[in-house]
C-alpha positions in Angstrom: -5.3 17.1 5.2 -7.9 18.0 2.7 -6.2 16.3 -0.7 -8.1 13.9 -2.4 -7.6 12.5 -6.2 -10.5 10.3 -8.4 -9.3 7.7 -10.8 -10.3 5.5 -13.7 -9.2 1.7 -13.6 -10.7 -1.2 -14.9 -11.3 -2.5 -11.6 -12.3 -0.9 -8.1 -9.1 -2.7 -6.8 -6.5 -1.3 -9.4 -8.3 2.2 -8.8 -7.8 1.8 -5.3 -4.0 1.0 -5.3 -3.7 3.5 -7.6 -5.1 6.3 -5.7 -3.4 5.2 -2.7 0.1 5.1 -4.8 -0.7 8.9 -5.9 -1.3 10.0 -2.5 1.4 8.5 -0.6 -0.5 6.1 1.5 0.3 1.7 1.4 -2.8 0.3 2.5 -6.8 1.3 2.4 -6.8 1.8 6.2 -5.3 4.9 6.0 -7.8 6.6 3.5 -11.4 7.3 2.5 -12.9 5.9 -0.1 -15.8 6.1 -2.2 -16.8 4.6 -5.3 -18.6 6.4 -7.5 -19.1 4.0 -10.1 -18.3 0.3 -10.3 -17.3 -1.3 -13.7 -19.2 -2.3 -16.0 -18.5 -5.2 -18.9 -20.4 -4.1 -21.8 -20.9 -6.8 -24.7 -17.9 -7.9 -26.6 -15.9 -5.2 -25.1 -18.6 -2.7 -26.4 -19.9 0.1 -24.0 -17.6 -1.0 -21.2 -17.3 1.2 -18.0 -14.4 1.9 -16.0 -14.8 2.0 -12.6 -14.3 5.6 -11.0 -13.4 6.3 -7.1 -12.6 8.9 -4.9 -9.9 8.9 -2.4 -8.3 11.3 0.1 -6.4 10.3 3.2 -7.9 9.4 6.5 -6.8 12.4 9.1 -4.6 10.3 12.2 -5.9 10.0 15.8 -3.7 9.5 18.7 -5.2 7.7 21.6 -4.3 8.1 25.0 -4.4 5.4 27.0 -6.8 5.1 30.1 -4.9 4.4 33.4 -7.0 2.8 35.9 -6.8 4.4 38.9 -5.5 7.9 38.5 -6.8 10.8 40.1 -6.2 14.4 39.6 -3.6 15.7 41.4 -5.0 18.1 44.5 -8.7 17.1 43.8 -10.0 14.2 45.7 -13.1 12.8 44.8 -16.2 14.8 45.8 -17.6 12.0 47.8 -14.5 12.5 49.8 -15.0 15.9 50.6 -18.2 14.9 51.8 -17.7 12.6 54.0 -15.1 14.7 56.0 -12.3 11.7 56.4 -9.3 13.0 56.2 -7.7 10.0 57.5 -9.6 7.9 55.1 -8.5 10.1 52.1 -5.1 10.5 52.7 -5.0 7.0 52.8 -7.0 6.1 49.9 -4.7 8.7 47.6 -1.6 6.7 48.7 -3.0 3.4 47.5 -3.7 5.3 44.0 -0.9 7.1 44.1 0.9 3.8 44.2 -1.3 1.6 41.3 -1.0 4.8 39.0 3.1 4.2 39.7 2.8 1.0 38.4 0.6 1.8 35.6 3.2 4.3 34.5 6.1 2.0 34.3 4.1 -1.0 32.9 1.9 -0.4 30.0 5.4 1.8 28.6 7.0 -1.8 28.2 4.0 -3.2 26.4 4.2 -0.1 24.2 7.3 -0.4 23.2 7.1 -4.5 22.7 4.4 -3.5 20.3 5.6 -1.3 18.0 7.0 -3.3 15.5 6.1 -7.0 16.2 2.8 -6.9 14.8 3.7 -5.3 11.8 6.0 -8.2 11.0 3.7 -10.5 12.1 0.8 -9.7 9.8 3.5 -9.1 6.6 4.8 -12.4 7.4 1.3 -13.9 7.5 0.4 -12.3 4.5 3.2 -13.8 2.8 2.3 -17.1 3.5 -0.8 -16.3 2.1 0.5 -15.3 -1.2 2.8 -18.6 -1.2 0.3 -20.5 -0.5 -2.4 -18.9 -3.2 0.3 -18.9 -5.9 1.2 -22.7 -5.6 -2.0 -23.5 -5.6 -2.7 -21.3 -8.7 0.2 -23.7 -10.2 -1.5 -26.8 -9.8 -4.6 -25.2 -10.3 -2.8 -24.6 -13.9 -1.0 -27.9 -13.7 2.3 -26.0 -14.2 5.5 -26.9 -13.0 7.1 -24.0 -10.8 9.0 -22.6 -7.8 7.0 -20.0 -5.9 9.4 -17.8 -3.5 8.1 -15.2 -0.9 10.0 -12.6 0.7 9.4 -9.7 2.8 11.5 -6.3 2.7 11.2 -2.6 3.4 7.0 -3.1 4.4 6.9 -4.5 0.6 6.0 -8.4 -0.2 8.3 -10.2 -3.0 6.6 -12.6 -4.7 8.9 -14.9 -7.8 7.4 -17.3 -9.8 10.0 -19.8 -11.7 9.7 -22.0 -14.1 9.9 -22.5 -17.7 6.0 -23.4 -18.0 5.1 -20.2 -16.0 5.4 -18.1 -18.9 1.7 -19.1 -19.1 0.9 -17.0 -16.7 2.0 -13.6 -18.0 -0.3 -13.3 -21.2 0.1 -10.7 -23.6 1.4 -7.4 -22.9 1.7 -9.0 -19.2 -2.4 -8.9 -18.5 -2.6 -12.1 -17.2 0.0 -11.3 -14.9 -1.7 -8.2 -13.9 -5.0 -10.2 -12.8 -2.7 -12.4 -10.6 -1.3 -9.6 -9.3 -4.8 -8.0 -8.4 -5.8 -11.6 -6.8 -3.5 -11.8 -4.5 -4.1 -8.4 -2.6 -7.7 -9.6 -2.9 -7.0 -12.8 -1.2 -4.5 -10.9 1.3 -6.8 -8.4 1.7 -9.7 -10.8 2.8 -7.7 -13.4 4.6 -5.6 -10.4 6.8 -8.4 -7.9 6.9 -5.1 -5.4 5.9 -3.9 -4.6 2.7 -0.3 -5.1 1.6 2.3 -3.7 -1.2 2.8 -6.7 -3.0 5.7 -7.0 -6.1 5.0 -9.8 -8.5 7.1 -11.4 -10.9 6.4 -14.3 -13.0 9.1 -15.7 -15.1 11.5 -12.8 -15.0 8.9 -10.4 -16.8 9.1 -7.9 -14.7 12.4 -7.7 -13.9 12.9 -7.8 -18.2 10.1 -5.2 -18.7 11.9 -3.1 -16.1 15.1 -3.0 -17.6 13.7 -2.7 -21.1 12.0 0.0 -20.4 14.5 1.9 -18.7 16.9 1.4 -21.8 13.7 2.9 -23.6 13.2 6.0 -21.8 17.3 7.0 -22.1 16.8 6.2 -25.3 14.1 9.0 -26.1 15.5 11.4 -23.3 19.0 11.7 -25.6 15.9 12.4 -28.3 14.9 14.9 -26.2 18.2 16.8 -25.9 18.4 16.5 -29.4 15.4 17.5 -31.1 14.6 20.0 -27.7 10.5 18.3 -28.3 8.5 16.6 -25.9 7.6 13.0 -26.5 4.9 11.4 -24.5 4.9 7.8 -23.8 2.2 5.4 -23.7 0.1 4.9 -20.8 1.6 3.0 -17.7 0.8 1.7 -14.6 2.5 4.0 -11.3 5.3 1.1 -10.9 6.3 1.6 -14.4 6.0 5.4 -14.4 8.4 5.2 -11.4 11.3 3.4 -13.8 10.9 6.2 -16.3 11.2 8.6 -14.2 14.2 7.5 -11.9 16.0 6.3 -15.8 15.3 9.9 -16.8 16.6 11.7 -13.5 19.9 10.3 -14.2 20.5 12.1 -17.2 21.0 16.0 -17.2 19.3 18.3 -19.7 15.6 17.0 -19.8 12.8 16.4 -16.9 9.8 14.0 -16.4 6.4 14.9 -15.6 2.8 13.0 -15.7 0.2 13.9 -17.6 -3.1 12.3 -17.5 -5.5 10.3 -15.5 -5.5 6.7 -14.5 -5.8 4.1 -16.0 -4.4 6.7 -19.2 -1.8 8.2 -17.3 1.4 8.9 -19.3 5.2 10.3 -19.5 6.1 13.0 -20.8 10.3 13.7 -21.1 10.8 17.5 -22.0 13.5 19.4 -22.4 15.2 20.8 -19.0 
């Protein structure tokens, strides 16, 4: 699989998950990537530099696993053959013959006991380890809140509650944001995995989400009505998703992106 996409963001992490969100793909072990250029502050917000990487996805390999002990079938060993012991050889094949039985019917066990343990092992250890960053952020803060962590579907719920958490989502929700891009950080370096992690703080996403899903039917009856395009302002891939799934409820006008990150917009047009 040749596909690869390069994105703007203002971090290499936000890049990252964005590529990976693009092509499909929930952690950075399962793609390439290269950074072409990391960000840069500037002074006072003057001449700063996005950072630019380039991701495509990592082709798969299946292993086999080694079974000690197995020998061709019909092809002893050429030392074997040498020697000229029959007796010896037959016997020597039965003894393999019986450890590669066992090998067959043991390591299928293990295989199956391992398929989906470790996954909910390491989710469930990286959601300590957002609980246990958040609450420390709190008193970091010395805010008074409830910090609740669950794990569903692969994805990592994060809440934060409290009236004095507002603090924590800054205008526009940036502050949020940067918490948001620490804790995969911190996940990512305490795990050595990354994680899909939703964050909330204070309800503000949960009211940004239904706000702007009241917004986009809003401007898709504009649509119907006016038969224009309208392009929205630039979102994040979460918030792209609401618009679109708000606007595929409603017949007579379509969704497409237009763009690249972190400038990527909406655009609702006429079906």
């Amino acid at each position: 699989m040749e596909e690869w996409v390069e994105v703007k963001a203002p971090t290499v992490a936000l890049a990252i998950e964005t590529a990976l969100d693009e092509l499909g793909l929930e952690s950075p072990e399962e793609a390439t990537v290269e950074v072409l250029q990391e960000p840069e502050k500037g002074f006072l917000g003057i001449g700063r530099k996005d950072a630019v990487v380039r991701v495509k996805p990592r082709p798969k390999r299946r292993r086999r696993p080694r079974r000690r002990g197995k020998k061709p079938e019909g092809k002893p060993a050429p030392a074997q053959r040498a020697k000229g012991k029959p007796s010896t050889d037959r016997n020597k094949a039965g003894k393999a013959g019986k450890s590669t039985n066992k090998a067959q019917k043991s390591p299928a066990t293990k295989k199956e006991q391992h398929v989906v343990e470790p996954d909910e092992n390491v989710r469930a250890e990286q959601a300590a380890v957002i609980e246990q960053f958040l609450t420390g952020l709190l008193d970091a803060f010395g805010l008074e809140g409830d910090v609740a962590v669950k794990v569903e579907d692969d994805i990592i719920y994060a809440t934060v509650t409290g009236s004095q958490t507002e603090a924590l989502i800054g205008p526009h929700g940036a502050i949020l944001d940067a918490i948001h891009e620490l804790c995969k950080t911190v996940v990512q370096r305490r795990t050595k995995e990354g994680a899909r992690i939703r964050l909330d703080i204070a309800g503000y996403t949960e009211r940004r989400r239904e706000a702007l899903k009241i917004y986009a039917q809003r401007l898709a009856q504009q649509v119907i009505d006016d038969q224009t395009e309208i392009m929205l302002e630039p979102m994040n891939a979460a918030e792209r998703k609401v618009v679109h799934d708000a606007v595929a409820e409603i017949e007579g006008v379509r969704t497409y992106s237009e763009g690249e990150e972190p400038r990527r917009s909406v655009v609702i047009a006429p079906e």
